[in-house]
N, C-alpha and C positions, 0 to 999 in steps of 0.2 A: 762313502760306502765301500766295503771292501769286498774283493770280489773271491769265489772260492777258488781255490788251487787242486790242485790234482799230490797229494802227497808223495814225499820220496817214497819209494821201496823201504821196508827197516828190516833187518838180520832177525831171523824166527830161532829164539833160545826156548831152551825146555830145563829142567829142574826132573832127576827122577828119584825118588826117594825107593828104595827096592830091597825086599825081604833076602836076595839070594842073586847069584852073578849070570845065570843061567834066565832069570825074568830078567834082568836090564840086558839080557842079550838078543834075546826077544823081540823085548820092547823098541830095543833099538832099531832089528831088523824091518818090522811093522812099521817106525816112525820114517825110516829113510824111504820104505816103499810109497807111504804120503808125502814124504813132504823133501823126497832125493836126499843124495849126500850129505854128511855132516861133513862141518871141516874144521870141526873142535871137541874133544873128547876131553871131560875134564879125567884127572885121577879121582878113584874113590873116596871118598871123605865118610867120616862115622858121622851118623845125624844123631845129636844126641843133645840137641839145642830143646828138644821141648817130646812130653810123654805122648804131645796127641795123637798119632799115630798107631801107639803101641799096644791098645787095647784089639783094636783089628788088626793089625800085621803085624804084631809081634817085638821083639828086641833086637837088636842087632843088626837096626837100619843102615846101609848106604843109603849114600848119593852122591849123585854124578850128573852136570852140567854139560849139556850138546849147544851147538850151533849148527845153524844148517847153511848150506852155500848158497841155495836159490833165495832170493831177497823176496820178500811179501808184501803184499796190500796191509798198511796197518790195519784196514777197516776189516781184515779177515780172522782179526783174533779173536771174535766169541765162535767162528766156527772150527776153528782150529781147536779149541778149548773144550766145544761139544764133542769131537773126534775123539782128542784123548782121554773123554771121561765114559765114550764107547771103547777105546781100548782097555781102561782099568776094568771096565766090568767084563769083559772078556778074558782076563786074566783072574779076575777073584775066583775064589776058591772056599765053599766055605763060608759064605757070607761076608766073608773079609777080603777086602783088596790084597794082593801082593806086592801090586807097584799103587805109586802114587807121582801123576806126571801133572806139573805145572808150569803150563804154555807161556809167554811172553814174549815182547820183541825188544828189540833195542833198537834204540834210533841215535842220531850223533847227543840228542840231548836228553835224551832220558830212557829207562829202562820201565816195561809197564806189564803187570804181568797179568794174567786173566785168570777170574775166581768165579766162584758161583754165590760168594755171601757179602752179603750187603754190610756199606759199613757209610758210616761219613765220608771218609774222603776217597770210598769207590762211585766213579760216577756208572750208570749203567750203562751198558752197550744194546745189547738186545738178548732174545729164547734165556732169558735167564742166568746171564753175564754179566760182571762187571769188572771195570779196568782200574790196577791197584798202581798207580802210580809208587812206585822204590826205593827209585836211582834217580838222582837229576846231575846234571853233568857240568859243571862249577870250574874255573879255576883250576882245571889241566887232570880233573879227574869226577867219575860218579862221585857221590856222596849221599846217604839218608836222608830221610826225612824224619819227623817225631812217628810215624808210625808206619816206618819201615821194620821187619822185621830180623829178629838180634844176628840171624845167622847170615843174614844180607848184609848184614853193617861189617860184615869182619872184613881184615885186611887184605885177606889173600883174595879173598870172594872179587872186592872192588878191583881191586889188581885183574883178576881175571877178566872183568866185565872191560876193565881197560884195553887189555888187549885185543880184545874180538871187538870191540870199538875200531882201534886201529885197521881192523882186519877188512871193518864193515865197513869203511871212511875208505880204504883201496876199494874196495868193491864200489864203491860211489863213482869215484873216477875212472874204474874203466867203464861201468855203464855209458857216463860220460862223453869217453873218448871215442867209444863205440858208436854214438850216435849218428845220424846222418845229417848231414849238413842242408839245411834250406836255403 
């Protein structure tokens, strides 16, 4: 019989997809007052991977990928997930969102991101969550899965998840060294 364990801490990533640079500044101010510092700001990237967005928020989406420095409960990402889908509705406008924030953590072995629509291989969590398994981490990098999605599979993206890997992997070991000894 095995017995439960108390889970690492995993690095809390976010996804914002945003109408204008003035809402991802915002949002971002809003997201560090929840959830403290970021300590990775991606550059802007054009979202232009898929139209769903564009009937409510328009054309000429970014996005832009954060990490944040305080490590999390993994078991806290359906309420983290309910937060930021009370910050989009506080941003919409209009009946249309302006940002669109999509919570996730990372852990040394996989990347898992938090949604509200159910699918096969989201298992649920709870209040209407479920966890999207992305990234599984292989052979000295992330990698897809068959229904990860296309803009997650690209190279720079996985690159990127590598590094704030690295970043979260230091963060392990000073928690670590920090510990007190029994």
């Amino acid at each position: 019989m095995g017995l439960p364990t108390v889970p690492k801490p995993v690095k809390l990533v976010m996804s914002l997809i945003v109408i204008s640079e003035s809402f991802l500044q915002d949002t971002l101010k809003d997201l560090e007052g929840a959830y403290g510092d970021t300590d990775f700001v991606s550059p802007r990237m054009v979202f232009d991977f898929t139209d769903y967005y564009t009937p409510e928020m328009g054309s000429g989406l970014k996005r832009t990928f954060v990490a944040f420095r305080r490590l999390i409960d993994p078991g806290a990402l359906a309420s983290v997930k309910q937060r930021t889908n009370q910050l989009e509705q506080r941003y919409a406008q209009g009946g249309g969102r302006k940002v669109n924030i999509d919570p996730g953590y990372l852990s040394a072995e996989h990347l898992v991101l938090a949604t509200t629509k159910a699918y096969s291989h989201r298992p649920y969590l709870r209040d209407g969550i479920y966890a999207d398994l992305t990234l599984i981490y292989r052979k000295g990098s992330y990698g897809p899965l068959e229904w990860t999605y296309p803009d997650y599979r690209q190279h720079q993206v996985v690159q990127m998840f590598n590094a704030i890997r690295k970043s979260y992997l230091s963060q392990l070991r000073e928690v670590a060294e920090a510990a007190p000894l029994t």
